[in-house]
C-alpha positions as CSV (number, residue, x, y, z in Angstrom):
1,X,0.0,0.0,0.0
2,X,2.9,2.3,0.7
3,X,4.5,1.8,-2.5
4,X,1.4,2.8,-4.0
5,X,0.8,6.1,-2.2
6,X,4.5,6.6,-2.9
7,X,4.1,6.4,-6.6
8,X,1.0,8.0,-6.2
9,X,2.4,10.8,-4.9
10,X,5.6,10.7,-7.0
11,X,2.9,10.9,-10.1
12,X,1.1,14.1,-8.8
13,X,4.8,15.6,-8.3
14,X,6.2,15.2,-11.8
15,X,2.4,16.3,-12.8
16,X,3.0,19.7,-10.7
17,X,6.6,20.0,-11.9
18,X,5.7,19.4,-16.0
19,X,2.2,22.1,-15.2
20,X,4.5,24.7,-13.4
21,X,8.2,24.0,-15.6
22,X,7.7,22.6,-18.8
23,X,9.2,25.4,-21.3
24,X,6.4,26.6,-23.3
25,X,7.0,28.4,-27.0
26,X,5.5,31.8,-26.2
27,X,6.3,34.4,-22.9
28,X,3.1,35.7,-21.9
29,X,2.2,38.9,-21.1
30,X,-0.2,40.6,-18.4
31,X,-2.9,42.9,-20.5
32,X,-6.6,44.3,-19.3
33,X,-8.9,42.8,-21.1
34,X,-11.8,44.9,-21.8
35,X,-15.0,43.5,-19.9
36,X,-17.5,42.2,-22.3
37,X,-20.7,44.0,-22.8
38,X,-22.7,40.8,-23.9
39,X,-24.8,40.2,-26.9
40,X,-27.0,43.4,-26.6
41,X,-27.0,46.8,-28.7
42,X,-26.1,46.6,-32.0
43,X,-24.8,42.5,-30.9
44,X,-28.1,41.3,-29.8
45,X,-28.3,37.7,-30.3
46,X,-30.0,36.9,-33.5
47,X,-30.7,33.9,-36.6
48,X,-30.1,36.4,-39.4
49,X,-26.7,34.0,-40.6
50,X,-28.6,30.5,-39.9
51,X,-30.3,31.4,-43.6
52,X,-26.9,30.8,-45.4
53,X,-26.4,28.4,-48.1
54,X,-23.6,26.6,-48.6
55,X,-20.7,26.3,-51.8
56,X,-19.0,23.1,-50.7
57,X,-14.8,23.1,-51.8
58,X,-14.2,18.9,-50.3
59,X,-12.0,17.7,-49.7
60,X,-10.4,20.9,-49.8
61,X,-10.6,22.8,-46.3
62,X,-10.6,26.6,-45.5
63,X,-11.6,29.3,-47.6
64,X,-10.3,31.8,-45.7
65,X,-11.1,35.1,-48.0
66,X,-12.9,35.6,-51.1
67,X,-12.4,38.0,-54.0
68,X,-13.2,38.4,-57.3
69,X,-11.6,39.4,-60.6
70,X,-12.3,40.6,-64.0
71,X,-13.3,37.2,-65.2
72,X,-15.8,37.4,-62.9
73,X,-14.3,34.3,-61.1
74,X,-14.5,33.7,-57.4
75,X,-11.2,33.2,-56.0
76,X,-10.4,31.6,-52.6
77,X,-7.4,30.5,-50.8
78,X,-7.4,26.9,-48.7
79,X,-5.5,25.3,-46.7
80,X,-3.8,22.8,-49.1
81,X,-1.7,26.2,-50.4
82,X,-4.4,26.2,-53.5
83,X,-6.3,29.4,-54.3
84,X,-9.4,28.2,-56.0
85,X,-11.3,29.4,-58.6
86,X,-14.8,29.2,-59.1
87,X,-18.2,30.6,-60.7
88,X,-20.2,33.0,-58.0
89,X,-22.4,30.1,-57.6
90,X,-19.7,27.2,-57.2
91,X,-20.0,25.5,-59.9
92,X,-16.8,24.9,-62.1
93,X,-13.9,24.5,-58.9
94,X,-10.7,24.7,-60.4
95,X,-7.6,25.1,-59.0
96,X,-5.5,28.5,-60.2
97,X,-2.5,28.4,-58.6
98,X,-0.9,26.5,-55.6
99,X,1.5,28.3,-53.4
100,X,2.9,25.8,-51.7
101,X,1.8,27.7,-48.5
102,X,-1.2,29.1,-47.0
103,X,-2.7,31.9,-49.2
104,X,-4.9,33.8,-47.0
105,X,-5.7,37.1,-48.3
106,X,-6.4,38.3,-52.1
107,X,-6.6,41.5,-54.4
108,X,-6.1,42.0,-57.8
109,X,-3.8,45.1,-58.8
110,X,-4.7,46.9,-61.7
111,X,-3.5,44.7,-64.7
112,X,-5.5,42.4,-63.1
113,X,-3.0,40.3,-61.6
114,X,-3.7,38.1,-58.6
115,X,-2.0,39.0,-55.4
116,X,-1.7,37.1,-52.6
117,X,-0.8,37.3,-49.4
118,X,0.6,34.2,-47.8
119,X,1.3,33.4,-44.2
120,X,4.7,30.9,-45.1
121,X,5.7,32.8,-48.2
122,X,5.1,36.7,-48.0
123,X,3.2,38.9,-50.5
124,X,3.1,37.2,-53.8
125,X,1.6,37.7,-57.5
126,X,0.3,35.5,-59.5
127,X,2.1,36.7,-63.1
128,X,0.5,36.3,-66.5
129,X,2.7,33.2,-67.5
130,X,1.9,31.2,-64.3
131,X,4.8,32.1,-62.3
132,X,4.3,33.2,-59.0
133,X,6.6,36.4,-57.6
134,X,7.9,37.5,-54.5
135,X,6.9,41.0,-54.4
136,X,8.2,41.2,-50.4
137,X,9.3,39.0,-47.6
138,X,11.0,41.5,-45.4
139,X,11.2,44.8,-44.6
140,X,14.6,46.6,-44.3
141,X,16.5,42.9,-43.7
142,X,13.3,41.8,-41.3
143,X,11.4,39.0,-42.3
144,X,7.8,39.0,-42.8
145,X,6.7,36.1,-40.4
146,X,3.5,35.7,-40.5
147,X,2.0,37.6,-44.1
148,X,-1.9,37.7,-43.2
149,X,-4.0,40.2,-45.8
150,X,-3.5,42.6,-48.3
151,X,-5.5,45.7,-50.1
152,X,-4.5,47.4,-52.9
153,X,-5.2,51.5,-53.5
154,X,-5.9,52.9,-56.7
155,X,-2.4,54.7,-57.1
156,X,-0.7,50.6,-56.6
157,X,0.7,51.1,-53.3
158,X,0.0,47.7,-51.9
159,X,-1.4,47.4,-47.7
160,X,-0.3,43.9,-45.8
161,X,-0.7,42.8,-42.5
162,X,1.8,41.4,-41.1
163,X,0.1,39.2,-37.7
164,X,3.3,38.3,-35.4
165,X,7.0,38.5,-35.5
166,X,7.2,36.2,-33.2
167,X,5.1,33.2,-33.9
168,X,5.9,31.9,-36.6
169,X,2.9,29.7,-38.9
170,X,5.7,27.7,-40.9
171,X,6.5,26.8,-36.9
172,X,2.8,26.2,-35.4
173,X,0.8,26.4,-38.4
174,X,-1.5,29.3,-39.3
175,X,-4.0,28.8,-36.3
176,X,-2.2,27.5,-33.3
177,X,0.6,30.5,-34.1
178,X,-2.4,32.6,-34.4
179,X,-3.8,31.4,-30.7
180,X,-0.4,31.0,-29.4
181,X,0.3,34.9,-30.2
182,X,-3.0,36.3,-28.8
183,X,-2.4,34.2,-25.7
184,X,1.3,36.2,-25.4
185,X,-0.4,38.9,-26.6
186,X,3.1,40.7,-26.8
187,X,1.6,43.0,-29.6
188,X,4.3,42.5,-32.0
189,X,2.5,42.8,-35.4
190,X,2.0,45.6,-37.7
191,X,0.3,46.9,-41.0
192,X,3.4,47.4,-43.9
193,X,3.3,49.5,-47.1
194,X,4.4,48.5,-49.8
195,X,5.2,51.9,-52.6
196,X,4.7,50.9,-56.4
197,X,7.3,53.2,-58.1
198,X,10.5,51.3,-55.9
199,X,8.6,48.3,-54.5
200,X,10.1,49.7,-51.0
201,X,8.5,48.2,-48.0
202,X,7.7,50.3,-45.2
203,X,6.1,50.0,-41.6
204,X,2.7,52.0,-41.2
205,X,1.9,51.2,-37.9
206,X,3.2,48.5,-35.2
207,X,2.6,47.3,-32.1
208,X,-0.9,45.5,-33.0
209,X,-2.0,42.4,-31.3
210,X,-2.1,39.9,-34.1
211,X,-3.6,42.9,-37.0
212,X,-5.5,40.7,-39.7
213,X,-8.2,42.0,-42.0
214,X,-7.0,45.4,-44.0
215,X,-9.5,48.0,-45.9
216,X,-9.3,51.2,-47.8
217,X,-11.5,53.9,-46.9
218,X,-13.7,55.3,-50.0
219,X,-11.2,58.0,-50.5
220,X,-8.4,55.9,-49.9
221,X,-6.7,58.5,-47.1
222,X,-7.5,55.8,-44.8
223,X,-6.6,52.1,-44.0
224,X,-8.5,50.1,-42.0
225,X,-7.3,47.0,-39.5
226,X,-9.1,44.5,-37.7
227,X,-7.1,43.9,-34.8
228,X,-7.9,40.4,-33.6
229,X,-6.2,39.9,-29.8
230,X,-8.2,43.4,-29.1
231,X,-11.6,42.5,-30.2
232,X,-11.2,45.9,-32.4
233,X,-10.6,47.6,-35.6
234,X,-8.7,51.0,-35.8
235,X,-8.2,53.4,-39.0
236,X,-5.2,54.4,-39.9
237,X,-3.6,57.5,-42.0
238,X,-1.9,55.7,-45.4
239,X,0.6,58.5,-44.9
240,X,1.6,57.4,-41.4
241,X,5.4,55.7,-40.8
242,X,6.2,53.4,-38.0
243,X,3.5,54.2,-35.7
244,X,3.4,52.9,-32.3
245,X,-0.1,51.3,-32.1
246,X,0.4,52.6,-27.9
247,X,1.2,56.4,-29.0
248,X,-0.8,56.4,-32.4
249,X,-4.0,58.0,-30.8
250,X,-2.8,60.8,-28.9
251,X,-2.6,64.2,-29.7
252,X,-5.2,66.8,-31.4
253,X,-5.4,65.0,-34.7
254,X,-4.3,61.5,-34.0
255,X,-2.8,59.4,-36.8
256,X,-4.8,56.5,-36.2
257,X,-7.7,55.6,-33.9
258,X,-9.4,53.0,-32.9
259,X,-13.4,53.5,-34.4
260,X,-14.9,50.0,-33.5
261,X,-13.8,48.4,-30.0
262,X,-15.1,45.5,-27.8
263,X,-16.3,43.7,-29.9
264,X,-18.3,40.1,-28.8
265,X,-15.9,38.3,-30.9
266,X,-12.1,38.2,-33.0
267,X,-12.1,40.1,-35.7
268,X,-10.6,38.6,-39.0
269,X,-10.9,39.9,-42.6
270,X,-12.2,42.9,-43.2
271,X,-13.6,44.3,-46.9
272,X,-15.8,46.9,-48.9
273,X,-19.1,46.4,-50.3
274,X,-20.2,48.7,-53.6
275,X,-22.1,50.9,-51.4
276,X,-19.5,51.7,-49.1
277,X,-20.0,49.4,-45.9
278,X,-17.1,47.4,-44.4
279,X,-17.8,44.0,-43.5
280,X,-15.9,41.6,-41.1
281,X,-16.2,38.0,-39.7
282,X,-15.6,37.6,-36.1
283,X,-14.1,33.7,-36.6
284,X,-14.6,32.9,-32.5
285,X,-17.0,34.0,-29.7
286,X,-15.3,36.0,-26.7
287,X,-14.0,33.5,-24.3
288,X,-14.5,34.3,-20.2
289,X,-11.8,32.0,-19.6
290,X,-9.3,34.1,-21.7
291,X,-10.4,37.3,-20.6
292,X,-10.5,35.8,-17.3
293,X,-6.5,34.7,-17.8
294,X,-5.4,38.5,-19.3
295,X,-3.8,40.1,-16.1
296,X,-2.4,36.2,-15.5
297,X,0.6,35.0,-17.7
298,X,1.2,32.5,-15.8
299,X,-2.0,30.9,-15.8
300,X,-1.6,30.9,-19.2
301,X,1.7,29.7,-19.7
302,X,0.1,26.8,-17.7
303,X,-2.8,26.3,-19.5
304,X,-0.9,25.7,-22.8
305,X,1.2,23.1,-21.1
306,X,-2.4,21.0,-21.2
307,X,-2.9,18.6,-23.8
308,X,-4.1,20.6,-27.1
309,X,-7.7,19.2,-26.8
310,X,-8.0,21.2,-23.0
311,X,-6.8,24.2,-24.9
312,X,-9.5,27.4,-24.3
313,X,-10.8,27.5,-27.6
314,X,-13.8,29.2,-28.0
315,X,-16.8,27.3,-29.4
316,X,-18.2,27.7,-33.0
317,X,-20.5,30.4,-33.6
318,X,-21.2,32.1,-36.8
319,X,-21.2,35.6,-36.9
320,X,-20.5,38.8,-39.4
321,X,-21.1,42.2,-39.0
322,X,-20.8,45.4,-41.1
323,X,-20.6,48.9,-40.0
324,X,-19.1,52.2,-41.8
325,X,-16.4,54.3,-41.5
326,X,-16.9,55.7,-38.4
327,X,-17.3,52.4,-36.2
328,X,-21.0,52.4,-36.8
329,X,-22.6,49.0,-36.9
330,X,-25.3,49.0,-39.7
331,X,-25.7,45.0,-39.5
332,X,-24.9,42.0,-37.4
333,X,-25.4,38.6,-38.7
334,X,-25.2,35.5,-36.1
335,X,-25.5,31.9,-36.3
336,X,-25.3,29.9,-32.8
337,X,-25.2,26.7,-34.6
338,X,-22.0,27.3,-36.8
339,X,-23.4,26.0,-40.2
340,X,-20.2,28.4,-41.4
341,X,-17.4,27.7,-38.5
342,X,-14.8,30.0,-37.9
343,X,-16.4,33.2,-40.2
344,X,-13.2,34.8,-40.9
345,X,-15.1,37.1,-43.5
346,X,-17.8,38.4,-45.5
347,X,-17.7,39.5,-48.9
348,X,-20.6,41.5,-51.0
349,X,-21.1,41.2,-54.7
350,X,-23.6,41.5,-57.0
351,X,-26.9,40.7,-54.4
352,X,-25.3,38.1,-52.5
353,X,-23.1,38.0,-49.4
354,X,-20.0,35.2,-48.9
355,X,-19.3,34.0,-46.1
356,X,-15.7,32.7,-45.6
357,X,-14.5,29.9,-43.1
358,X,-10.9,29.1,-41.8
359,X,-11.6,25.7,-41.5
360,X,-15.1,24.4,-43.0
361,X,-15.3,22.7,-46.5
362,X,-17.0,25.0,-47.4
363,X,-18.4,28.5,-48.0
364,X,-21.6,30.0,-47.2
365,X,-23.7,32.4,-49.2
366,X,-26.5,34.8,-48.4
367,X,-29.1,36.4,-51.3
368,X,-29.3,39.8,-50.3
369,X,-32.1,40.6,-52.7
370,X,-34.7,39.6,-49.9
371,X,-34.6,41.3,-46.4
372,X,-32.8,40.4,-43.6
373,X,-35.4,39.1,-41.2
């Protein structure tokens, strides 16, 4: 009996020792997480996303953005480093190009060449003969770790978010470096410019907690940036250099503000509809157990030392949302049930709204012809 209590007991030390010891791959952080103001206001619960239809892409998985060229194509990158290709309705999949990464965000410049933006590669273009170019990968002898979205302006200076530069996706994969940086939340990432004329790239603004989604503003003096890890999205001057996110609001006419905070999820992709709105996908619900863990590294450091499965992931929940330049929410569409997971995005075109997924088989689609209910 001794022997066993012994053992016992020697179990439940090494336990202690791996919980409290084991060297984890990220230094957390303490940060105040902003309390959560529920699913009220503009965020009241609601059905208005259960309605979506859905473009299935098996067996290939996450279509994490959507865009659209002058063929009137629908293009989408997945996680197999395609980007697809198909008609508005889904019909016709093909694949256009594989990267041999993860191609998250898209844009066509104005020749009408495909750019992508990929988290294990950098900013790339698809070119007319097939051939895919590195337009950057670094900035100033930096590398570009974790390449997340990209917009273009109409004079070809090119936006991209660049999420961490310090968890690396090639490392952890796209997600887990994505969780694993919001859980540091050491604010490392930044918004780059890159200039058409010299192909320079610059930093805009830095210090973001894991910036994703990127839009122009209608008269493109603007960019705007979904910053995930803050449940936020600021806009930024496009003439701004190597802001610090911290300092970028103060004073009479701040560089860049913050215009739509607290939100009841993490922000993702953000884009422009004909008519002016910007549209995001919040891919996870607010977790109590994060916020819960902000002001608490260590608790955090020892809740990644769990197995993977015990990780606090939030649960699926559909839900999109636009609202206009000014951080006012015009409309907020939710699905408890998840029929999308994970909706990293919502793009409009021509009467129907797209709803993107990191890791369904699928995309959704809403007609916007009828109502919202």
């Amino acid at each position: 009996m001794r022997r066993i209590l012994a053992l016992v007991a020697l179990l439940v030390a090494v336990l202690v020792a791996y919980l409290l010891f084991w060297p984890v791959p990220f230094e957390p952080v303490a940060w105040q997480a902003p309390t959560f103001a529920g699913y009220r206001g503009p965020h009241a619960r609601n059905e208005r996303l259960a309605r979506v239809r859905r473009i299935e892409v098996a067996p290939e998985i996450g279509p994490e953005h959507v865009e659209f060229g002058r063929d009137g194509k629908l293009y989408t990158g997945v996680l197999s480093g395609a980007v697809l290709r198909m008609n508005p309705d889904g019909t016709e999949i093909e694949t256009g190009v594989n990267t041999g990464g993860r191609p998250l965000g898209l844009a066509f410049d104005a020749a009408g060449r495909l750019v992508i933006a990929d988290a294990l590669k950098g900013l790339l273009r698809l070119e007319a003969n097939g051939d895919l170019a590195v337009l950057t990968d670094e900035v100033d002898g930096d590398p570009i770790r974790y390449a997340d979205a990209v917009v273009i302006a109409a004079d070809g200076t090119m936006f991209l978010t660049d999420a961490s530069r310090r968890i690396s996706p090639r490392v952890f994969g796209t997600f887990d470096a994505a969780l694993l940086d919001i859980m540091e939340h050491t604010c490392t990432g930044r918004v780059l410019a890159i200039e058409p004329a010299t192909g320079r790239t610059h930093t805009v603004i830095h210090g973001l907690c894991f910036p994703n989604g990127v839009a122009l503003s209608g008269d493109q003096r603007h960019v705007f940036v979904a910053e995930t890890g803050e449940y936020r999205v600021w806009k930024v001057d496009v003439t701004a250099q190597d802001l610090d996110a911290k300092l970028a609001a103060t004073g009479d006419e701040p560089r860049a503000r913050v215009i739509l905070a607290n939100l009841p999820g993490f922000p993702d992709n953000l884009t422009r509809s004909a008519d002016g709105k910007l549209w995001t996908g919040l891919t996870k619900p607010r977790s109590a157990a994060i916020d819960a863990l902000a002001d608490r590294p260590f608790l955090r450091a020892m809740t990644l030392r769990l197995p993977k499965s015990m990780w606090p992931v939030p649960p699926t929940y559909g839900h999109v949302l636009a609202f206009d330049e000014d951080g006012r929410v015009l409309e907020d569409l939710q699905d408890p049930a998840g029929r999308i997971p994970e909706t990293s995005g919502a793009t409009e075109h021509e009467g129907r709204l797209y709803i993107q997924s990191l890791h369904a088989d699928a995309l959704g689609v809403l007609e916007r012809a009828a109502p919202s209910p």
